[in-house]
N, C-alpha and C positions, 0 to 999 in steps of 0.2 A: 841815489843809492849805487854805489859800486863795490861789485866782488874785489876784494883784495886778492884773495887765497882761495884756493879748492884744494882740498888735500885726499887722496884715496889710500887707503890699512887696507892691505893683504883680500881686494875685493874683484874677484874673478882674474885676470891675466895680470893685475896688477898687485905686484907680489910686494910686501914688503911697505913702505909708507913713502909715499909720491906726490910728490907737491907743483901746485900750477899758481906762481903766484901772477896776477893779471895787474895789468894799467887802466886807468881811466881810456877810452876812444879804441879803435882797434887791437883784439887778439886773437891771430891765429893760430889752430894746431895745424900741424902736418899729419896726416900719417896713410900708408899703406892702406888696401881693401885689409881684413883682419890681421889689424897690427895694433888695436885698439882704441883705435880712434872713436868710433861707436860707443865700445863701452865707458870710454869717460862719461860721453852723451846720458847714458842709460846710469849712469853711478849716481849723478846730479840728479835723473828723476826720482830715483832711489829715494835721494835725502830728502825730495818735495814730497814724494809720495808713496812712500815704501812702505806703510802700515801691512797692505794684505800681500807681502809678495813672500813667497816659501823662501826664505834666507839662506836653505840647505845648499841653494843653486848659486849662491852668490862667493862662495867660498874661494880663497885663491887655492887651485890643488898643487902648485909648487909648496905654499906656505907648509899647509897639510902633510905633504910630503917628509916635510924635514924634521918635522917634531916628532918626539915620539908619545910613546903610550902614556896618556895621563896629563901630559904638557897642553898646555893653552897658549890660544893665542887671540887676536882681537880684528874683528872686518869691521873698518868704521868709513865714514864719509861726513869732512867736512867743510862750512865754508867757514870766513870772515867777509864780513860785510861796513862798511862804511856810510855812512847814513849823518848828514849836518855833524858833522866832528866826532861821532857815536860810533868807537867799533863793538861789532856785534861779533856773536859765532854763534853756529846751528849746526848738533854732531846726530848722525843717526847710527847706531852702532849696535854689537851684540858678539857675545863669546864663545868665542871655537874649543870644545873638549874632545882634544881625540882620544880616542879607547879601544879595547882591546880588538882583535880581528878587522883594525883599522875601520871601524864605526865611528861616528859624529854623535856629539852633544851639542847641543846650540841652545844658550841662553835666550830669555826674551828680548828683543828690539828695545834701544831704551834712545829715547830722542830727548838730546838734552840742549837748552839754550844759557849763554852765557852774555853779558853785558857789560865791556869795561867802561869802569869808573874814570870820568875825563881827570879828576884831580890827583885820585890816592892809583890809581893805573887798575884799582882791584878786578877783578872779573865776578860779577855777582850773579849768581844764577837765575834762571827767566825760566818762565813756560815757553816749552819752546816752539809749540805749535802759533800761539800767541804772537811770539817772538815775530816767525816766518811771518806772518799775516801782517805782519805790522812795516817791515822791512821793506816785502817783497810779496805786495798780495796776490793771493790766488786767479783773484780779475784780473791782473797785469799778468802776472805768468803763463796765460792760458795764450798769450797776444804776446809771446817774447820769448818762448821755448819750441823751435820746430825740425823735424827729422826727417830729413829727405825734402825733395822739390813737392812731391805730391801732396805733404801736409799743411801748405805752402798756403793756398788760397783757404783760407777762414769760413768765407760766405759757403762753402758747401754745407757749412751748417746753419741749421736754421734759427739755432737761438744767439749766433755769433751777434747779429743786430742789436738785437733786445738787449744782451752783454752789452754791446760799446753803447748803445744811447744810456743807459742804466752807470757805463763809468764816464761819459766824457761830455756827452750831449747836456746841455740847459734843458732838453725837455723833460730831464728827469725830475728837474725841481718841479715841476708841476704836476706829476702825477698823483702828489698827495692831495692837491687841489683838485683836479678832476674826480679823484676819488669822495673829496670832500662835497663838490657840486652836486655830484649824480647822489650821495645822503640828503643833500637838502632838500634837494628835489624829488627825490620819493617821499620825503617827509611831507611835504606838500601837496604834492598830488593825493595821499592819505587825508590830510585835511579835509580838502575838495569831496573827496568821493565819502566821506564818512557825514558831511555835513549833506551831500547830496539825498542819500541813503534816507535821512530822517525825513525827506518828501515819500510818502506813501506812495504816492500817484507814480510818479518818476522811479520808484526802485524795482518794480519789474522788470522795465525797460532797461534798467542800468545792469542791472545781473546778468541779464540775457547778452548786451556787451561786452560784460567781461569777459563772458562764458566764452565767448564767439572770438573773442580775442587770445584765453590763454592757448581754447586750439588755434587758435594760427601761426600763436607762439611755438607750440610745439610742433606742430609742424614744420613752420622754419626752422628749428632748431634741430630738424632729423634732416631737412636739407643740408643744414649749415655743411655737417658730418661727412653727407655725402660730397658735395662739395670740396669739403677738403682734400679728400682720400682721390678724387677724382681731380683736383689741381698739381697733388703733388704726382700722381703716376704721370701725368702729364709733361711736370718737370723734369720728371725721370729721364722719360723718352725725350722731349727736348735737349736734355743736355747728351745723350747719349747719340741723336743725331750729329750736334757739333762736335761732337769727340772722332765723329768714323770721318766728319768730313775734311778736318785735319790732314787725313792721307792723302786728300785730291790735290795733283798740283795746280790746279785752276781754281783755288777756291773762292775765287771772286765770281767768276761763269759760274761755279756751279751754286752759289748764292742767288745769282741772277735768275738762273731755272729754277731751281727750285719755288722763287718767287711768282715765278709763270706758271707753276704746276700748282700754289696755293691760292692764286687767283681762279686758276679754271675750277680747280676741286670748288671752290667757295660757289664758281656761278652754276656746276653743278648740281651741289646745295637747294641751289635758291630753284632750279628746274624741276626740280625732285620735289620742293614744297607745291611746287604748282601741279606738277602731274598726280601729285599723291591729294587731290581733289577731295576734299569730304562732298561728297554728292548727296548722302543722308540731309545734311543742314539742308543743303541747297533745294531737296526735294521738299521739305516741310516749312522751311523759315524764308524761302523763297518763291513758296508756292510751286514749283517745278510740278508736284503731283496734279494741278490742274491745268495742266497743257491739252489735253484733249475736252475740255470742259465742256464748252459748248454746245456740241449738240445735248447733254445732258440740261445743260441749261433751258436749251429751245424747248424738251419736252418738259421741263418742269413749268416753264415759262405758260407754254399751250394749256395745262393742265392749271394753273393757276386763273387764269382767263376763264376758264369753261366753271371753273368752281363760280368764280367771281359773276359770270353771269347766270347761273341757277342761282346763286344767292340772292342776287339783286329781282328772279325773277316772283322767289319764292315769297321774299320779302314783299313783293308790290302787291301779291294776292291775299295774305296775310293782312296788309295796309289797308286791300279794298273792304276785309271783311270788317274789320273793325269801322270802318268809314259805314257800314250800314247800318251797324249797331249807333253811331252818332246819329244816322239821317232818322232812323228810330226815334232817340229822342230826342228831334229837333221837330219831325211831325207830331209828336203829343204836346212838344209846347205850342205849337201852331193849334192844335186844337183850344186852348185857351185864349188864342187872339197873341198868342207872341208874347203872354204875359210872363211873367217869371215867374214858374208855381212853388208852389209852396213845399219844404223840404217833405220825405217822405217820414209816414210819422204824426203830422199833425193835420189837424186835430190828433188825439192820439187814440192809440186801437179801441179801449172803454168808452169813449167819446163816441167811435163812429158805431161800437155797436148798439149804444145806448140808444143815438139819435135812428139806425135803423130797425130799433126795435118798437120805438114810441114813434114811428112813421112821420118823423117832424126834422127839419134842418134848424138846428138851434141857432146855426150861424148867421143865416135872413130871414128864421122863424118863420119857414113857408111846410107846406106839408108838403111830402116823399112818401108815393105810394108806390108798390109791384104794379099795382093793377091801376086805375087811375083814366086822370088826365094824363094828355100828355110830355108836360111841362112836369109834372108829377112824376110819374114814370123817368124823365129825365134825370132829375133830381136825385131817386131815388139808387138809378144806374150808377150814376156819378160817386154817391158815398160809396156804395159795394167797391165801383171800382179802385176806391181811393184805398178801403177794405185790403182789396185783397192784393194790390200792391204792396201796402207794409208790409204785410206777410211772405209775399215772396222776396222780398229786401232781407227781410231777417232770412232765408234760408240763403238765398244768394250770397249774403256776408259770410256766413259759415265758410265757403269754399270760393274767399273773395281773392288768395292768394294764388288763383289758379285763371283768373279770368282775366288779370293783363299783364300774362307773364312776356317777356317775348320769344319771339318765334326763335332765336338762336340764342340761347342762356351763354356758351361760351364761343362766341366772333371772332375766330382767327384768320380771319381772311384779309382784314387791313392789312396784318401783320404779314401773310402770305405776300402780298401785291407789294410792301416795302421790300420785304427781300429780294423779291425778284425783280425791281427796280434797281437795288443797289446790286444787284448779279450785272444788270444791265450796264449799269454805269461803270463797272470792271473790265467788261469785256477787252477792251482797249488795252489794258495792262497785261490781260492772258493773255492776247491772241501774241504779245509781245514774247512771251514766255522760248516758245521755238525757234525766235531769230536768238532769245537769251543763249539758248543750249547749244545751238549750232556754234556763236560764235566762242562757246567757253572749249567747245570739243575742237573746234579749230584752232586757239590757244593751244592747249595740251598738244595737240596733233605738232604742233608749231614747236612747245619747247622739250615734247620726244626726238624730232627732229635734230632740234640744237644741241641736245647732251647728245643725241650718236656721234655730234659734227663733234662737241666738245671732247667724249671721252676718244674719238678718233686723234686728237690733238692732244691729251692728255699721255697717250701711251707713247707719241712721239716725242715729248718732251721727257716721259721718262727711262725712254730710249738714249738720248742727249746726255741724261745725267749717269745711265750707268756708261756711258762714254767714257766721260771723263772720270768716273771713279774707277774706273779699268785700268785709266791712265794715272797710274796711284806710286806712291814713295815706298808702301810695302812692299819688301823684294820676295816674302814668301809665299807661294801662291796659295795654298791652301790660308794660312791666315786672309791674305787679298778678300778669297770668296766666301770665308766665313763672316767679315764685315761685310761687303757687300750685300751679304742674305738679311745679314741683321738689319740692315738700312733702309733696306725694302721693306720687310716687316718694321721695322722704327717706325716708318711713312705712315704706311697703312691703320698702324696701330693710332698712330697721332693724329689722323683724319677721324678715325671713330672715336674717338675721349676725347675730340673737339667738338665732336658733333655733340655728344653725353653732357659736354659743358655746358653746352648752350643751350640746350633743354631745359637742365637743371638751373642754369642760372633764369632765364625767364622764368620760372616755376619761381623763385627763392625772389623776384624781384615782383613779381604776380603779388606775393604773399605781404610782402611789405608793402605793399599798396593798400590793401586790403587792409591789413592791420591799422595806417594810416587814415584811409575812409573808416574803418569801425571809432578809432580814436576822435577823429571830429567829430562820431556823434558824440560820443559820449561827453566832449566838450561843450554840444550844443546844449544836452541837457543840463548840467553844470552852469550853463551862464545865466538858466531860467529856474536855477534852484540854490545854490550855494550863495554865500556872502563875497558880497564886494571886495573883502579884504581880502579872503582867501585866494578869488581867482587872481588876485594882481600878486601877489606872493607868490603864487604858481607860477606865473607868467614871469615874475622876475627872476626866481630860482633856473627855470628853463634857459633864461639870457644866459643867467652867469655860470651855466655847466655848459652851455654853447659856447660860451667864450673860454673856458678854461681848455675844452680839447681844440678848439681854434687855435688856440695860442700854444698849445703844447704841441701841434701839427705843423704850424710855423716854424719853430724851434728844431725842431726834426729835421724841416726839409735844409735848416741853414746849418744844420750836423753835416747833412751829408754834402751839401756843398762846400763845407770847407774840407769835409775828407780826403773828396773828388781833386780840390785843387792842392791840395798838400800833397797826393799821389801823384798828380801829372807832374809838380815840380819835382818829384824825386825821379819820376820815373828818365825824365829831362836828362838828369843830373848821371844816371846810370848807366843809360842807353845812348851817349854821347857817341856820333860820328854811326849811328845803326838808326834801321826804320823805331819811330819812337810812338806813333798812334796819340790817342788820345783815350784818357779812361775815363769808361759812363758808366755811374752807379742808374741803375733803374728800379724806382720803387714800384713793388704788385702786393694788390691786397690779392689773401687767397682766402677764398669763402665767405668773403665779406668784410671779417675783421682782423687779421691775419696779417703782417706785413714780410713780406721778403724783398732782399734786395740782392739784384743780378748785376754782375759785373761785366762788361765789355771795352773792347778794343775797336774804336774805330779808325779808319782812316779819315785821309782830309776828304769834306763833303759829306760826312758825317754818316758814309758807308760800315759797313760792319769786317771785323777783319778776323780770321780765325785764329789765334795766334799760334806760332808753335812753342815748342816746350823751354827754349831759351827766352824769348818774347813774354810768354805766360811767368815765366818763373821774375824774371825782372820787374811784370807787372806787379806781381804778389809782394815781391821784398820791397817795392816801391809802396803801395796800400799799409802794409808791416811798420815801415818806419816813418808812415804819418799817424798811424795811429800813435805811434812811441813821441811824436811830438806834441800830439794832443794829450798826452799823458802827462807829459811836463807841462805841459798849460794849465791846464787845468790842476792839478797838485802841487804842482810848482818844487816836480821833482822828477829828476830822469830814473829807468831803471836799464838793468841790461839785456840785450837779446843775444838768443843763445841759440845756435844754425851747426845742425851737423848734414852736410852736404848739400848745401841748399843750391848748388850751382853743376850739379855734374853733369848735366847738358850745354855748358858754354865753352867747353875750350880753352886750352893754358893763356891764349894770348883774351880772348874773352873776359875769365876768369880773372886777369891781371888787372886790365880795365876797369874793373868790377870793384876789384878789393880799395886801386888806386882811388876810386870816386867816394864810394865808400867810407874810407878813411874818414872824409872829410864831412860826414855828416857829425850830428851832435847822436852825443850817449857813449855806454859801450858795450862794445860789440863782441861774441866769441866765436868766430868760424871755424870751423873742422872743417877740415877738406884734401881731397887725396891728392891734387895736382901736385906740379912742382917737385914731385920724385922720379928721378931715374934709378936703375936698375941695373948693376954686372951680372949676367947671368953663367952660369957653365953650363960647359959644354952640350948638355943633355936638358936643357932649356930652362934648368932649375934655377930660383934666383941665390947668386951668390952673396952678393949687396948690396945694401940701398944707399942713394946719394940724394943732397938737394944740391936741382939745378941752378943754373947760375943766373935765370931769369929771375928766379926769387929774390934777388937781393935789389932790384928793382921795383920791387914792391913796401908799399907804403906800409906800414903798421907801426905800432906803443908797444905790442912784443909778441913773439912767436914761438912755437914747441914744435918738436917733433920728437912723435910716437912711435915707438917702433920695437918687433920683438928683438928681444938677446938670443944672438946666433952664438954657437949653433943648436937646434931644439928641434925636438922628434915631433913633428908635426901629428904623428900618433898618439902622442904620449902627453896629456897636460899638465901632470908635474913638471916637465921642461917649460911649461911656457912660462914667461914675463915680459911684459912690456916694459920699456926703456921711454924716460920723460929727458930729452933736452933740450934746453933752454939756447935760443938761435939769437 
């Protein structure tokens, strides 16, 4: 696509209808600080994007001036465009009604697009919004329209990335696929867990995972947040450090330090973790609180022993009693000759009063008298006593639960003599406890020590750096010590939201762990409940969404290394016969998913360089015009880029270099730029005329303008004013 024409109606200083027709490859304007050079710049973004701008402001007041009461007249802006043999035009315009007491009428904005016919020549009318987007789209304009050096670097914004991999990067074909995998795979894992669910046993369990996982979720996701907001102040203060450090003429030395001040800060850090000791843990989960144990021990110990033997003495007397009640009835079987008698009971009670009431033993049919012989008598003894035995059996049984209970219902004395065994067998490990704590307080004692030695060496070294940033390019002193203060504070601040990162990042990767560990279980449960089919479906789905962001991440990284080396070769090409560095895209996730890419300058050895604003601006137009090459790669169509003072840090003989190299890249180009004018002045230092120098003809280009107001004009007054287009 190449602009043919850019035409400006009666639109601010440019009075009257003013035509810029352009070349395919290099066109420059010329013009003056407010000579209108800008406002051509700003007419163009007009017709890209002029929907919401009050049009009142856009008026030319010469135009205005001349007409009078009731007359009209028209503020328009527009191009022609070229496109595979296809001229186009795209007009944004609207109508000037002057009226009475020199008031304004202003019709609505009317954007209209036109399309000539390659055969019959017609011009057929288009939408013209359509139109633009179709020609010259909005993605490419955003990467081919820039004002001033500062607009210059892209990457200061954060969606500029996501932009270019979205128009140029192969990774973008794959995001419908990733989108697609992470569908299937939820699909899936639903399966799984719906088939799980129908296990009774297993779904308690499974609920309580989830539960336990969507807070983790959320929690990380109130990290993420922080996280982010906490990366980007970070970036803030990082680039706002490299910006002050710019003014140092050593900025190599004072890279070097600084690198010395982020290494001590860091071991710092790490002294501070140690001295800032959780002693609570250590008293409880390290046992520290039984460091004086021991003699507690010994009296427990003593007092365990003294139990243990009243127990053992109480019990032996207890043992003797019972042992008489045996010898008891071991001497009444010995009364029978050692026989085994007979259970108590039998004969039974009717039996034995029966036989001592008939004074006869039925059982050897002998007579049983009181009175008697005395075999008789014996006899007779013998049934009573057998009598009144059962009798006292039957009361004894009544209260038989009570007669060999033992002597200690609940024995805790085994239990007593193991603990204080296994007290025993610790001892070794306490008595360890106070070499423990001496040597942790000698540690600490050790790295208080080393932060006073380090922060003593940290203030020297930031002693060093305001050295050298004393020794600074800024010649005004109050600016000087206003960066300076801010650098300091930059510092300090970047040391504490470094320290808050890393908090929060350990927290936020703590969580993913977790989430992880809850996830395997639930997988475990899953393998001993779901179908066979299901989990290898899950499992395949999981492959192939891992392999679609693999492959979309690969893609990515070979985006930016062709970017990388499209920029170095331009920047080669520009920076011929000056320091030329190396440019390194560097990708950072920020908050986990987040991608930003940082741009640097390094030297050879792959040192880092601070560039200045000539350096920085080369850099950028270098980065500019490989993207404009990957545009045509990928579309397999050039568009134009459009620079109003993109160089006003280089110098006319700079500048000239610039434009010579330039030239000869592909596309085309439209520069505005103020060099290359001289000046007759009078006498009272006013300018009387403007000239182009004779350097300029020296210069390469397809065609050039120069801008300039029609003298003579009341700088007061802007109906005087118009800018003047001549064609060089």
């Amino acid at each position: 696509m190449i602009i043919k024409k850019i035409q400006i109606e009666n639109y601010l200083c440019y009075h009257s209808v003013n035509s810029f027709p352009f070349e395919d490859g290099l066109n420059i304007i010329l013009g003056e600080n407010n000579e209108g050079k800008t406002k051509f710049f700003e007419a163009v973004e007009w017709l890209f994007n002029g929907n919401f701008i009050d049009v009142i402001n856009l008026i030319s007041a010469k135009k205005l001036n001349e007409i009078s009461s009731g007359d009209s007249f028209k503020v328009s802006v527009s191009m022609i465009v070229e496109q595979y043999d296809t001229e186009s035009k795209i007009t944004r315009s609207f109508t000037v009604k002057k009226k009475l007491n020199n008031d304004v009428e202003t019709s609505v904005v009317v954007f209209e697009g036109e399309e000539k016919d390659k055969n019959t020549g017609e011009r057929i009318p288009k939408n013209a919004q359509n139109l633009l987007d179709r020609v010259f789209p909005f993605q490419i304009r955003k990467y081919s329209m820039f004002k001033g050096e500062t607009k210059l670097n892209i990457f200061d914004n954060d969606e500029a990335l996501a932009n270019l991999i979205n128009l140029f990067s192969d990774a973008r074909h794959y995001e419908k696929y990733t989108e697609k995998g992470l569908f299937l795979r939820d699909k899936a894992e639903k399966a799984v867990e719906q088939s799980t669910r129908q296990n009774q046993q297993n779904q308690r369990a499974y609920d309580l995972l989830e539960g336990e996982i969507m807070q983790l979720h959320r929690e990380r996701d109130r990290l993420k947040i922080h996280l982010n907001s906490t990366e980007e102040e970070k970036n803030k203060l990082e680039k706002n450090i490299k910006e002050a450090e710019k003014y140092a003429n050593n900025a190599q030395i004072l890279q070097t330090i600084n690198t010395r001040i982020e290494n001590i800060e860091n071991k710092i850090s790490l002294s501070d973790r140690i001295i800032d000791y959780n002693f609570t843990t250590s008293l409880f989960d390290e046992n520290w609180i039984l460091v004086n144990f021991e003699p507690f021990h010994k009296k427990f110990a003593d007092k365990v022993s003294s139990h243990s033997i009243m127990h053992r003495e109480l019990q032996s007397e207890y043992d003797k009693h019972l042992g008489f009640k045996e010898g008891e009835r071991k001497a009444k079987a010995e009364l029978l000759n050692n026989a085994v008698p007979l259970p108590i009971g039998v004969p039974s009670k009717s039996h034995m009063e029966e036989m001592l009431k008939e004074k006869i033993c039925k059982v050897c049919n002998r007579p049983a008298h009181a009175k008697g012989s005395e075999e008789e008598i014996k006899a007779y003894n013998f049934m009573m006593e057998r009598l009144k035995s059962y009798l006292e059996s039957q009361v004894v049984k009544e209260s038989e639960s009570e007669k060999n209970e033992p002597l200690f219902k609940f024995d805790y004395t085994n239990r007593l003599e193991n603990l204080s065994v296994s007290h025993e067998d610790n001892l070794k490990n306490l008595r360890s406890i106070k070499s423990d704590i001496k040597d942790k307080f000698e540690l600490i004692n050790e790295r208080e020590k080393e932060k006073r030695e380090l922060e003593e060496l940290l203030e020297k070294e930031k002693e060093d750096r305001n050295r050298i940033l004393g020794n600074s390019t800024i010649a005004n002193e109050s600016e000087l010590l206003n960066v300076f203060k801010n650098y300091t504070f930059w510092q300090e601040d970047l040391k504490s939201i470094n320290e808050d990162y890393y908090k929060l990042n350990t927290k936020f990767q703590d969580i993913q762990s977790q989430i992880k560990l809850k996830q395997d279980e639930k997988d475990k449960i899953d393998l001993n409940s779901a179908s066979s089919f299901l989990l290898k479906t899950r499992d395949l789905m999981r492959h192939i969404e891992t392999i679609f962001i693999q492959t979309k991440e690969k893609k990515f990284e070979e985006f930016i290394d062709k970017l990388e080396s499209k920029s170095n070769k331009y920047l080669n090409q520009i920076n011929v016969e000056a320091f030329t560095g190396q440019i390194k895209f560097s990708k950072k996730k920020i908050g986990g998913d987040r991608i930003k890419i940082e741009v640097s300058l390094l030297e050879s050895g792959g040192r880092y360089f601070v560039p200045g604003t000539a350096v920085r601006t080369s850099m950028n137009i270098s980065i500019l015009l490989a993207i404009s090459e990957l545009a045509n790669e990928v579309r397999d169509e050039t568009y134009p880029m459009i620079f109003d003072a993109p160089t006003s840090s280089f110098g006319e003989t700079k500048t000239g270099d610039f434009l010579n190299l330039i030239n000869d890249t592909s596309n085309q180009k439209i520069i505005l730029l103020k060099d290359f004018i001289g000046s007759i002045k009078n006498s009272d230092g006013t300018i009387k005329d403007l000239f182009i120098k004779e350097e300029f003809n020296s210069i390469k280009r397809n065609k050039a303008f120069w801008v300039k107001l029609e003298r003579p004009f009341d700088k007061r007054e802007l109906s005087t004013i118009n800018t003047e287009v001549n064609s060089l």
